[in-house]
N, C-alpha and C positions, 0 to 999 in steps of 0.2 A: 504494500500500500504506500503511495507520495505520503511524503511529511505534509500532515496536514494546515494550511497554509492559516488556517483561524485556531492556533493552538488556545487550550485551554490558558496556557497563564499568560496570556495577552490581556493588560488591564480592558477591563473594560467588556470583557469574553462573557464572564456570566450575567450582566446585565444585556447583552446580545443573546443571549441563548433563552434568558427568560422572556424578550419578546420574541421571541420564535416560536416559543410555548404556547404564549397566548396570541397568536397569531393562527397557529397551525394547529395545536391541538384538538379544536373543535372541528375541524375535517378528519384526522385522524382519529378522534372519537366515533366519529359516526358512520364512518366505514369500519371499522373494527365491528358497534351493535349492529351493522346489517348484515356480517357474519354470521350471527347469533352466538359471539365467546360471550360463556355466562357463568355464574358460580361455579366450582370445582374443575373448570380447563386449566390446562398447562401451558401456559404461553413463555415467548420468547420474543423482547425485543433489542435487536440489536444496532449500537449506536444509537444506548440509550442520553447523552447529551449529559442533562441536567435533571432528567428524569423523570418529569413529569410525565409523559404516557405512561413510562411504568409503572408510578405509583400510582397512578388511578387503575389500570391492567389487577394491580396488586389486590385493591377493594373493590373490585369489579370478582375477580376469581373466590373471593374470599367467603367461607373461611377454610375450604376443603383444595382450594387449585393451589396453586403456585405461579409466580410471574420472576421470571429470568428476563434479567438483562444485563447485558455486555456491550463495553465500548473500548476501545484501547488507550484510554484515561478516564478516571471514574473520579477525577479531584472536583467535579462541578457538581456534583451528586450530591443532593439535600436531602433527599425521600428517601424515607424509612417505613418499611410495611413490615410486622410479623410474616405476611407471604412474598415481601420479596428479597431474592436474591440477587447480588449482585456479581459479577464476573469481570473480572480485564481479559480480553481475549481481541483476538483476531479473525474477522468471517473467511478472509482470505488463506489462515491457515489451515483453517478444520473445520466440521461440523462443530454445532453444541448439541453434548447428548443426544446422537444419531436418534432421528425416530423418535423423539422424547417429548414431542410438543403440537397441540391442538391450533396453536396461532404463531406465525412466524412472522413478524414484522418489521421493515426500515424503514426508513425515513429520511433524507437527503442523505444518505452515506453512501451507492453506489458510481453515483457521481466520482466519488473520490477513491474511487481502488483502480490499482494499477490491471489488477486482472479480474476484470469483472467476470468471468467465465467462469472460474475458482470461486468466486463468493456466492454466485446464483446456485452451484450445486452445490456448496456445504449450505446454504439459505433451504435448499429443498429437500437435502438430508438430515436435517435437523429436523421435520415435520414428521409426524406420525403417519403413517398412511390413511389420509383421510382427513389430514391435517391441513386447513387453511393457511395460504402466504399471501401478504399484505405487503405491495411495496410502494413506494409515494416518493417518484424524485421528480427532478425541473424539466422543462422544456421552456426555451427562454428564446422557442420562436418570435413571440410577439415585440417582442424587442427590435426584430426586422425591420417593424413599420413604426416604431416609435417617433414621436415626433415633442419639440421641432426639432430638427437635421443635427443641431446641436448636442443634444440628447441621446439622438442614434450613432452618431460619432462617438460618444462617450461609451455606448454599449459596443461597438463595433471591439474596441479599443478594450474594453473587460473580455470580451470573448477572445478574443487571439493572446491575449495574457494568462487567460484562465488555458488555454489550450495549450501552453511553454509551463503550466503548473500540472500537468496532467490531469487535467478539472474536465469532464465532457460534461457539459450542459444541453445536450441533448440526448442524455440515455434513458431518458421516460423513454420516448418514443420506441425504443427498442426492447423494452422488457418485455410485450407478449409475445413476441415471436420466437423469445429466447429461451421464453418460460415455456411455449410450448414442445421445444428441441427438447426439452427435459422430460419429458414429460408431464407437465404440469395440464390440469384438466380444468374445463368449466372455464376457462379463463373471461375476465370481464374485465374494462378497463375505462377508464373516461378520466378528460381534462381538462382542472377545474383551474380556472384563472380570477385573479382578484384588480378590479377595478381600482385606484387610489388615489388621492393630493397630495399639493404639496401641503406639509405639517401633519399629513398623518402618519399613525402609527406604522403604516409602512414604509413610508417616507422616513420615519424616526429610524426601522430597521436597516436602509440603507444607507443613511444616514453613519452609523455608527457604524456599520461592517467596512463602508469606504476612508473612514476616518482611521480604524484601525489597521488597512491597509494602506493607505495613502504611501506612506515609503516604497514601500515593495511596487505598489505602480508606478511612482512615476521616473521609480530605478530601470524599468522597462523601459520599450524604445516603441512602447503601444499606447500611451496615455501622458500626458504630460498635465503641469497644475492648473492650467487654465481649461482643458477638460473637464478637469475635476471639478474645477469652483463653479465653472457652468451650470454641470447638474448640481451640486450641491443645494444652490442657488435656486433650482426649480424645485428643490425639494422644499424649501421655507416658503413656496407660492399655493396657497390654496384654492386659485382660480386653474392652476393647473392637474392636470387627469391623465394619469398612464396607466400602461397596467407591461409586465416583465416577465414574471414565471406563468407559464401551463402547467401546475402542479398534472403530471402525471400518475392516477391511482389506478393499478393492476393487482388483480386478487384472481383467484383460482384456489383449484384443490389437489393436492399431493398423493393423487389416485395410484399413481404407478410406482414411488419409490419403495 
């Protein structure tokens, strides 16, 4: 797996990660309940963050399931459930507990593996047979047509940066086809995008992830500071309206392993 380029002790990281929480978590809720994981499943979420899915996963299962989750740094982890467990682990090394789990879940982390082929079959071998996998990464097509021109300059400039960081922002698009190579069954899948201003909260989100990046871009030879302060710039404007991620969510059933 790339050195993950939003490391946990980047000031500023778990304040980033708890609005990503409250941002994202209510789509990830609600595709988990239309799963049906309910008291007494064995779930697994991997690249658990800061933890919040799991610890709701945790008193969602409770008091007879169990909720696993793993990240390859656990320092942002606040939540504590009698049913949950915590793991430092790697999806691109192994399975967890082959076969051992009713719900298998990510959430922006295959984006960031160097071998995504490696983490989709330990992600499907970890399921039980008959086990639901839940994945949810970006597609950051709409960003094409972003406007004004300024704006799409600034993204053009994230994506070829993110591409020299081994970052693919467009591997939503490619999970069912991959999941189905696997054999993975029932596959469903749909892409939910979020409208936004400047001054909101998702505004606020990028806001701080390009702040904590700002060095590392404009070290590159893709983005320079008046890019940046550009968008910055549109993002304190609440007359203005964009929208970035196609959250990609792909679920299916682990019929065949």
């Amino acid at each position: 797996m790339p050195d993950y380029v939003l490391e946990h002790h980047l000031e500023g990281e778990g304040d980033r990660l708890g609005l990503m929480s409250r941002l994202l978590d209510p789509l990830h809720r609600r595709h988990i309940e239309a799963l049906g994981i309910e008291s007494g499943a064995r779930t697994l979420e991997v690249g658990c963050g800061n933890g919040s899915v799991a610890a709701w996963l945790a008193e969602r299962v409770a008091p007879d399931g169990r909720a696993v989750a793993v990240d390859l740094d656990l320092s942002l982890v606040r939540a504590r459930a009698p049913t949950l467990e915590l793991r430092q682990a790697d999806i691109v090394a192994g399975p967890v507990d082959p076969g051992g789990f009713d719900l298998v879940t990510a959430r922006a982390v295959l984006h960031h593996v160097a071998d995504l082929d490696a983490a989709l079959v330990n992600l499907f071998a970890s399921a039980r047979p008959g086990g639901a996998l839940l994945l949810i990464e970006p597609d950051f097509l709409p960003v094409s047509v972003a406007e004004p021109p300024v704006v799409r300059a600034f993204w053009d400039g994230w994506l070829a940066w993110a591409r020299e960081q081994g970052i693919d922002y467009h591997v939503g698009r490619a999970l069912p086809q991959r999941l189905a190579a696997l054999g993975v069954e029932r596959i469903g899948a749909v892409a939910e995008t979020y409208l936004w201003n400047g001054g909101s909260p998702w505004a606020d989100y990028w806001t701080q992830t390009i702040v904590e990046l700002r060095g590392a871009l404009v070290a590159s030879p893709h983005l320079d500071d008046e890019r940046i302060e550009a968008f910055l710039v549109h993002c304190t404007d609440p007359a203005w309206w964009t929208q970035v991620i196609a959250f990609t969510v792909v679920h299916g059933r682990a019929l065949g392993n």
